[in-house]
C-alpha positions in Angstrom: 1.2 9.0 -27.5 3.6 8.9 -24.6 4.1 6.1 -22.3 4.7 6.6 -18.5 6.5 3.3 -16.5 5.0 4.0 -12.9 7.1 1.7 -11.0 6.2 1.2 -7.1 9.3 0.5 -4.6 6.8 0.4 -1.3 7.5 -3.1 -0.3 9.9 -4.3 2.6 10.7 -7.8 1.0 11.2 -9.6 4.1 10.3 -12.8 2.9 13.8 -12.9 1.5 15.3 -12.4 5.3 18.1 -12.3 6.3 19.6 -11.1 2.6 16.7 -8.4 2.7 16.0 -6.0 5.5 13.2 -3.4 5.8 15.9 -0.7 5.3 17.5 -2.5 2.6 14.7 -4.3 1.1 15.1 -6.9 -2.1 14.6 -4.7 -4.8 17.8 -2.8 -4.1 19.3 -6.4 -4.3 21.0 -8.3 -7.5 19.3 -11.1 -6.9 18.7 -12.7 -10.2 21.8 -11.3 -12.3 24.3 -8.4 -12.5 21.6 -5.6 -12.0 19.3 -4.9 -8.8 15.8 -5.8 -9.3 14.5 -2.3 -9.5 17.8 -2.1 -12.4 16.0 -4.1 -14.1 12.7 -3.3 -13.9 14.5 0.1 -14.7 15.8 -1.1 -17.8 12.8 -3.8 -18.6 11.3 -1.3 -21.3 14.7 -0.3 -23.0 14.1 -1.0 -27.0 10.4 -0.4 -27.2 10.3 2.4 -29.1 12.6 0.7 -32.1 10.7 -2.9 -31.8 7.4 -1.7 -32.4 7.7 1.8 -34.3 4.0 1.3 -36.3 3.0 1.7 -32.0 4.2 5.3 -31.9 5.2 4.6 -28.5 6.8 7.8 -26.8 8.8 6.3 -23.8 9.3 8.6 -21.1 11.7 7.7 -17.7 10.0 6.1 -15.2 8.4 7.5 -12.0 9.0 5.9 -9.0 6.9 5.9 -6.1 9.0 4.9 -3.1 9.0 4.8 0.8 10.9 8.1 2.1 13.7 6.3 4.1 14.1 4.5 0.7 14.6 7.9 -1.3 18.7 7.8 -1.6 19.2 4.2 -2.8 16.5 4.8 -5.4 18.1 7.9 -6.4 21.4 5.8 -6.3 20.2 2.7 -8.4 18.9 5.3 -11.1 22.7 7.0 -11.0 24.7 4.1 -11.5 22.6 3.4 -14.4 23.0 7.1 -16.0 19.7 7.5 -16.0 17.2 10.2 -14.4 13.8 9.8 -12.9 11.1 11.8 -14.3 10.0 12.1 -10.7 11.1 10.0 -7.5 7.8 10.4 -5.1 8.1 9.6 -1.7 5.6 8.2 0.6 5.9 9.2 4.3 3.9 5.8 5.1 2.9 2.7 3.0 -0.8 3.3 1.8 -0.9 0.2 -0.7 -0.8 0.8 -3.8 -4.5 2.7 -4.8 -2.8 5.6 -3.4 0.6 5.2 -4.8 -0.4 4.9 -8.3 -2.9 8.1 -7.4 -0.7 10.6 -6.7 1.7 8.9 -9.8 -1.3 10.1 -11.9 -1.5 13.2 -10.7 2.2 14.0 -11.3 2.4 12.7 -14.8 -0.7 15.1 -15.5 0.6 18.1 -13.9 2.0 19.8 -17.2 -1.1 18.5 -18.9 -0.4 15.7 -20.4 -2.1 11.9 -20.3 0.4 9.5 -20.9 -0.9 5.9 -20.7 0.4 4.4 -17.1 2.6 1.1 -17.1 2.5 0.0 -13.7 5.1 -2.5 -12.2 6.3 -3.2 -9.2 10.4 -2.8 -8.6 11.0 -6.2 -7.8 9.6 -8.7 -10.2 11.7 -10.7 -12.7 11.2 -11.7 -16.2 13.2 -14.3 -17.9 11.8 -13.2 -21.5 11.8 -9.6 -21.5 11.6 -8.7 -25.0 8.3 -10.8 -24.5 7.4 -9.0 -22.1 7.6 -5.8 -24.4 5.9 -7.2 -27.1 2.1 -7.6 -24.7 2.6 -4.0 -23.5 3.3 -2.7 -27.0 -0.2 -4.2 -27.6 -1.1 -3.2 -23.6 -0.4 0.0 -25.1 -2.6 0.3 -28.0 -5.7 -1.4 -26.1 -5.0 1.5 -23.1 -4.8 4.3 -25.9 -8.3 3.5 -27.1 -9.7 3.7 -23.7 -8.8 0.2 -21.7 -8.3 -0.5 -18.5 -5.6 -3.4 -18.4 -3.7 -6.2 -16.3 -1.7 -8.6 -17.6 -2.1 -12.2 -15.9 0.8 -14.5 -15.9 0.2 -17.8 -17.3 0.6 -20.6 -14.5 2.9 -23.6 -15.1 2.2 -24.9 -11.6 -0.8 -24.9 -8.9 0.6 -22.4 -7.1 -1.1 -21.2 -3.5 0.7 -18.3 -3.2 -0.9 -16.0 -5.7 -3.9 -14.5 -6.3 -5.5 -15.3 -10.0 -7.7 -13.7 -12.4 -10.4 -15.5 -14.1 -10.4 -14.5 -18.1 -13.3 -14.3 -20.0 -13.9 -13.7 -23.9 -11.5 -13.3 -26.4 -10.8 -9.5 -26.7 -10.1 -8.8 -30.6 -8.3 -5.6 -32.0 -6.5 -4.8 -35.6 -3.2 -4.9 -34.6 -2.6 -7.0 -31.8 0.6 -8.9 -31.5 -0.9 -11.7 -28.7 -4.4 -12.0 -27.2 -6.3 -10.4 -25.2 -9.4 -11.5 -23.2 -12.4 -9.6 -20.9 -11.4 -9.4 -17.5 -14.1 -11.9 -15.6 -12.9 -12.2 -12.3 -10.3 -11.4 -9.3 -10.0 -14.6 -7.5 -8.1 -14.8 -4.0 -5.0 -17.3 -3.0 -6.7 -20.6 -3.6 -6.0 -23.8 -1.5 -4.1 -26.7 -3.7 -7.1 -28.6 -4.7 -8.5 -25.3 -6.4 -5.2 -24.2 -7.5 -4.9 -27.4 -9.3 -8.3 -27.1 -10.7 -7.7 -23.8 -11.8 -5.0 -24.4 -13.7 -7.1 -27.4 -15.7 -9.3 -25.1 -16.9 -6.8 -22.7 -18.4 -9.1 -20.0 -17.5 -7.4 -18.8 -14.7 -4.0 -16.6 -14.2 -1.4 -15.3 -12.0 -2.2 -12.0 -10.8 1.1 -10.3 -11.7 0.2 -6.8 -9.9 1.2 -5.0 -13.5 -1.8 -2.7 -14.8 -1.7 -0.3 -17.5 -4.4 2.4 -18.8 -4.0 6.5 -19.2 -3.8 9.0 -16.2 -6.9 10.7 -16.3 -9.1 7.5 -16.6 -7.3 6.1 -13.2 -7.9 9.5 -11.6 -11.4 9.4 -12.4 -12.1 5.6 -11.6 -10.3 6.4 -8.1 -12.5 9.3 -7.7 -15.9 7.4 -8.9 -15.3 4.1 -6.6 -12.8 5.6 -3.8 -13.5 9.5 -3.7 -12.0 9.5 -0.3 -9.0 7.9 -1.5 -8.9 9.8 -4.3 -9.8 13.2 -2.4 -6.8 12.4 0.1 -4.2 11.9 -2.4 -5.1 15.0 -4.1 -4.7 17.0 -1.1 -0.9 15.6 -0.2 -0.1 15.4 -4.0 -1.3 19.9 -3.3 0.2 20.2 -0.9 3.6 18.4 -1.2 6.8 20.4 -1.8 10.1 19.5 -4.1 13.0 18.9 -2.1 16.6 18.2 -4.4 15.5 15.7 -6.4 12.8 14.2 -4.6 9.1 15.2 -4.5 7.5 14.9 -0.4 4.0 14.3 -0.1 2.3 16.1 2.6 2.5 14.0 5.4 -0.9 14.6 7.4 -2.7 14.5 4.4 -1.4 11.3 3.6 -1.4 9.6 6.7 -5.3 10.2 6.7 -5.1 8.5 3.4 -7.3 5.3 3.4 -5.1 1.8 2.3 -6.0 0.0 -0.4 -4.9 -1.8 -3.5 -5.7 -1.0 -6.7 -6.9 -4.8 -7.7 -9.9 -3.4 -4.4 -10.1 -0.4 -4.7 -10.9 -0.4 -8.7 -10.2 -3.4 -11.0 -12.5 -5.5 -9.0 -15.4 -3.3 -9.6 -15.0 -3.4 -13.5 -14.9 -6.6 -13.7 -17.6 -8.3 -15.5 -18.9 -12.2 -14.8 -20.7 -12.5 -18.0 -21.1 -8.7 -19.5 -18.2 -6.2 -21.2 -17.5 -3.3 -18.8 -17.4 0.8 -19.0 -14.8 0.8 -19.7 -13.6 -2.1 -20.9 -11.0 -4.0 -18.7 -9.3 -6.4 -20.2 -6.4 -8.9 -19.3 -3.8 -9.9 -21.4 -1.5 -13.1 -20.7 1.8 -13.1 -20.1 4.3 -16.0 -20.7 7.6 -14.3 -20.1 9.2 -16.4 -17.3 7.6 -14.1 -14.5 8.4 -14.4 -11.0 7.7 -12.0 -8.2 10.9 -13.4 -5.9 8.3 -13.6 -3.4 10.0 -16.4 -1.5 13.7 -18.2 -0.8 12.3 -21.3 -2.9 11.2 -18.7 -5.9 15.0 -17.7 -6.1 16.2 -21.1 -6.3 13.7 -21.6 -9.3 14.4 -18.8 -11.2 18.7 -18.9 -10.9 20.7 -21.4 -12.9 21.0 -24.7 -11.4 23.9 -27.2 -11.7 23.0 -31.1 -12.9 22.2 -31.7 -8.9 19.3 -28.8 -9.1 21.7 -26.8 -6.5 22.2 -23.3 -6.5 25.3 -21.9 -5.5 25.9 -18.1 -4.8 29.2 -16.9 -3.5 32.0 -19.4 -1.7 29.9 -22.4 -1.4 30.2 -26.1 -1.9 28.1 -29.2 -1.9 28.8 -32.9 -1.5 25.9 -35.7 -2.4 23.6 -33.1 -2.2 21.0 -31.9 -4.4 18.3 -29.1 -4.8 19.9 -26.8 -2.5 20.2 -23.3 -2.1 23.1 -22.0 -0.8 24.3 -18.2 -0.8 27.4 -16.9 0.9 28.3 -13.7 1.7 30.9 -13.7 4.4 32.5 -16.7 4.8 32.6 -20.6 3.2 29.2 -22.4 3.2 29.2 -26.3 2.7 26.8 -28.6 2.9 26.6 -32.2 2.8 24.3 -35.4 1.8 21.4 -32.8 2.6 18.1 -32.1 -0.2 16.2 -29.0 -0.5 17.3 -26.9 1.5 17.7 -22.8 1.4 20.8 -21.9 3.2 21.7 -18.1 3.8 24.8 -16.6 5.6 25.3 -13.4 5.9 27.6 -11.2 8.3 25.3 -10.5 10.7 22.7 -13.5 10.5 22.3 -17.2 9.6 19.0 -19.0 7.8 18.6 -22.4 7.1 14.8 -23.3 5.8 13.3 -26.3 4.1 12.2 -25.0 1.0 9.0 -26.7 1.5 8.8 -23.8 4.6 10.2 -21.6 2.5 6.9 -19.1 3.0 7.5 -19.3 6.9 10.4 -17.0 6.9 8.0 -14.7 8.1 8.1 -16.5 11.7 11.6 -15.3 12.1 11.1 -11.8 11.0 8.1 -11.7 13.3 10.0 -12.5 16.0 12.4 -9.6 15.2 10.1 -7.7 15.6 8.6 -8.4 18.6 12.4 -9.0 20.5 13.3 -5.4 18.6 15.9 -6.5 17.2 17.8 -4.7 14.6 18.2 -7.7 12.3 14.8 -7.1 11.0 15.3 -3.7 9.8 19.4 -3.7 8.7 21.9 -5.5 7.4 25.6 -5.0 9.1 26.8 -2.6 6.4 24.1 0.5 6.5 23.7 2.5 3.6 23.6 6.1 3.2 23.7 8.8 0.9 27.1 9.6 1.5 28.1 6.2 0.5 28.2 3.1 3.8 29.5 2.1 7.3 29.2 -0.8 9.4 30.3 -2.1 12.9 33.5 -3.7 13.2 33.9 -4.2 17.0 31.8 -2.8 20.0 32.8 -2.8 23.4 31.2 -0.9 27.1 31.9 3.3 26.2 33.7 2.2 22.8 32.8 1.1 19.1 34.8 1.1 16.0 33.2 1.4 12.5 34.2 1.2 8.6 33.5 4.5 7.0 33.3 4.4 3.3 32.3 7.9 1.6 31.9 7.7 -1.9 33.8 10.8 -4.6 32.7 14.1 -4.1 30.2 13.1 -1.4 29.9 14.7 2.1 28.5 13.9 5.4 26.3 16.5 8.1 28.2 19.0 9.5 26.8 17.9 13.0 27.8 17.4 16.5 27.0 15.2 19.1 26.5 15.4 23.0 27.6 12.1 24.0 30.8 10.6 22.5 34.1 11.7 20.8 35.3 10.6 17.6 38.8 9.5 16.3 39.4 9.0 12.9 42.0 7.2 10.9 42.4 7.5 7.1 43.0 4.0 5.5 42.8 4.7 1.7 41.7 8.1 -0.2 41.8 11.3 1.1 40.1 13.8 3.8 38.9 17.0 3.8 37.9 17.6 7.6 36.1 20.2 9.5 36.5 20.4 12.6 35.1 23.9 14.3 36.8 26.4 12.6 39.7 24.3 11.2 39.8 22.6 7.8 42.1 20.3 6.5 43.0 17.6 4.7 44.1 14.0 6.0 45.3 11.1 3.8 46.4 7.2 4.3 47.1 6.6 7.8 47.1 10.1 9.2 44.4 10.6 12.3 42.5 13.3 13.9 40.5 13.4 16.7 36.6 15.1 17.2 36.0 16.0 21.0 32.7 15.7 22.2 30.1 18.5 21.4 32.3 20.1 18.5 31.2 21.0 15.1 32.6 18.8 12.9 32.2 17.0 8.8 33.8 14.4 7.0 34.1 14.9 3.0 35.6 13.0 -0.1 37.0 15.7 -2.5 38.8 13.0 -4.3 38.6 10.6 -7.3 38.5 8.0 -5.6 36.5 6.1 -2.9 37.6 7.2 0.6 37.9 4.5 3.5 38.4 5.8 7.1 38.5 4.0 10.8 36.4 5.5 13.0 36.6 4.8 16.9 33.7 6.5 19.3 34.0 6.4 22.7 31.7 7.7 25.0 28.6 7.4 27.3 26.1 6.6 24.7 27.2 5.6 21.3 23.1 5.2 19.5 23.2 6.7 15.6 20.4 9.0 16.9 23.1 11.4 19.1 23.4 13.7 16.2 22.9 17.5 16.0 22.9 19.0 12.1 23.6 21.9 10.9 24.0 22.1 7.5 23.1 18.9 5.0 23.8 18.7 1.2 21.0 16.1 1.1 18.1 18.1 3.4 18.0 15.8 5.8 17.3 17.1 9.4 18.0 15.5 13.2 15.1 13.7 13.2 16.4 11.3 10.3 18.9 9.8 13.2 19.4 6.4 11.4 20.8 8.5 8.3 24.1 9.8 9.2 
């Protein structure tokens, strides 16, 4: 029997300001070790096949269900792995994830098979991962006989910032590695008196968000308790189109999508207070060091801590000072004599929270929001296909920016009606179009784009090219761009991607 990893890349992660940014949210991030998050949820199943060979498991590459502007750095994380998606999916707006892990059903189906679904979001951790393999090995066998399963995460602390699922029964099967129990209830975030009384019952777990159970029973539990959920996908999933590597979902029929998650829209209704459900849906524990990285004060407890409790990440010191988080990213961060506190530089944007507060973050990105700021939504360095730019001065009719286009890559061949362009090769070399000219430029040789002409930058070398670029002009907004011809099918109205 196969196995399909589902993994959704929806969220925005903004909890984790100023580090994460809606268009660079924290799964994209190496926040916990030398991979990304999504890297390692990527990679989480690697050796499942040869740990539990009596399982028969056949492991497939995962599908990803991700938000559109998000498509190249998911294409990008699986690349510098060298691995290959069996599908990248791309929502054109968040729908939670009922209808994510819908239309991931109906892709894995589409040649006519019905792998069982793992489904985990791309940025949890897991400090135990061959621990983690060993309940979906038996998530796997349980799913295979008909099951409809979650895995709850065993608490170690009242914690108020997750929802919990009440288990019932003991669940028994031949086989089975660990437990499993009948899935009783789906409990919402708790205040801290019930948190704590929850966890002295040991009844009660995490909800880690990670379900697992074969494509065509999720297709026809979406279509028994949300047909118009179900009905919706089906139609954008119809009427979608391939485009390079990506799959698009039709955007009007998506958009009229109903939201929902799939804890609402479907695991709630199977389960069972007292009585065994049809099917059964069952929930198996999970003691693997899990953390969802929902918060600054989440990091600091799942990174190694030195005999003071602090965490340091980048050029940082501390003096007299313990249970501290500091990360720098663009200059020297010290702090003294100071306790539990979560202290974030980056280039564009300072934090300083008491973890305690770690969980109102949010204040700040709301008010981002409201001010429109661009802090919210990127970091200093933007990411593109192509490779990665950012702002190095900006003046009145002027701004200079870092290029960096990785090997082999190109950009648009575009134009724009507002500004002029001078470039300046710092390391690699040039091939530039420029109307009907092409030519090549390398170190510290220049050229100069006049307004409204054709033009394209490309990287025909080994090697990453590096290039100063200085606009000057009227209006100098990433949206003044014309295309005619992209290697990645983009078109104008994806402005903020060069």
């Amino acid at each position: 029997m196969l196995l399909q990893p589902v993994i959704l890349s929806g969220g925005s992660g903004t909890r984790l300001w100023p580090l994460s940014r809606e268009a660079y949210p924290k799964q994209f991030l190496p926040l916990t070790g030398e991979h990304t998050m999504l890297q390692e949820t990527i990679r989480r199943l690697d050796g499942l096949e040869a740990e539990y060979p009596r399982q028969a498991i056949g492991l497939l590459e995962p599908l990803v269900v991700c938000n559109e502007a998000h498509r190249f750095l998911v294409a990008e994380q699986f690349r510098v792995l060298g691995r290959t998606p069996a599908a990248i999916l791309l929502e054109p707006r968040g729908r939670n994830t009922a209808p994510a892990l819908t239309i991931a059903a109906l892709a894995a189906t589409r040649q006519g098979q019905d792998p069982v679904l793992l489904v985990m979001p791309a940025d949890h951790t897991m400090r135990n991962e061959a621990g983690f393999r060993r309940v979906v090995a038996d998530g796997f066998q349980l799913a295979g006989q008909g099951a409809v399963i979650t895995f709850g995460v065993v608490p170690d602390k009242p914690e108020t910032g997750y929802g919990y699922i009440r288990q019932g029964e003991p669940f028994s099967a031949e086989g089975l590695q660990g437990s499993a129990f009948q899935l009783r209830a789906f409990v919402e975030k708790p205040d801290a008196e019930t948190a704590a009384n929850y966890l002295a019952t040991g009844e009660y777990l995490w909800n880690s968000g990670i379900f697992m159970m074969k494509a065509s029973l999720w297709l026809r539990l979406i279509q028994r308790f949300r047909p118009d959920i179900a009905e919706a996908a089906a139609k954008a999933w119809e009427n979608g189109r391939a485009e390079g590597d990506f799959l698009r979902l039709d955007e009007a029929a998506f958009r009229a999508c109903p939201s929902d998650s799939i804890d609402y829209a479907v695991m709630e209704r199977l389960s069972g207070e007292e009585t065994p459900t049809d099917p059964p849906a069952l929930v198996l524990p999970l003691d693997v060091g899990w953390s969802d990285v929902g918060a600054w004060s989440a990091l600091w407890e799942v990174r190694e801590q030195d005999e003071e409790g602090n965490v340091l990440d980048g050029d940082a010191f501390v003096h007299k000072a313990k249970n501290n988080l500091l990360v720098a990213q663009h200059r020297m961060v010290a702090a003294i004599g100071v306790e539990n506190l979560m202290v974030i530089e980056t280039p564009d944007a300072v934090l300083v929270v008491d973890k305690d507060h770690a969980q109102d973050v949010k204040a700040v990105t709301q008010y981002l929001k409201h001010k429109g700021r661009r802090e919210l939504r990127h970091h200093q360095r933007s990411h593109r296909p192509w490779g990665d730019f950012e702002s190095i001065g900006r003046g009145e009719r002027y701004q200079v920016k870092r290029l960096r286009v990785k090997p082999g890559e190109s950009l648009s061949l575009q134009m724009h009606h507002h500004r002029a362009e001078h470039w300046i090769v710092v390391s690699g070399t040039a091939r530039v179009t420029k109307e009907d000219q092409v030519f090549l430029l390398t170190e510290n040789q220049s050229t100069y784009i006049p307004l409204g002409a054709k033009h394209r930058l490309e990287n025909p070398g080994t090697i990453p090219l590096e290039i100063i670029e200085v606009q000057s002009g009227a209006y100098l907004g990433e949206d003044d761009i014309v295309r005619f011809e992209d290697v990645y099918h983009r078109d104008t109205a994806e402005a903020e991607n060069d």
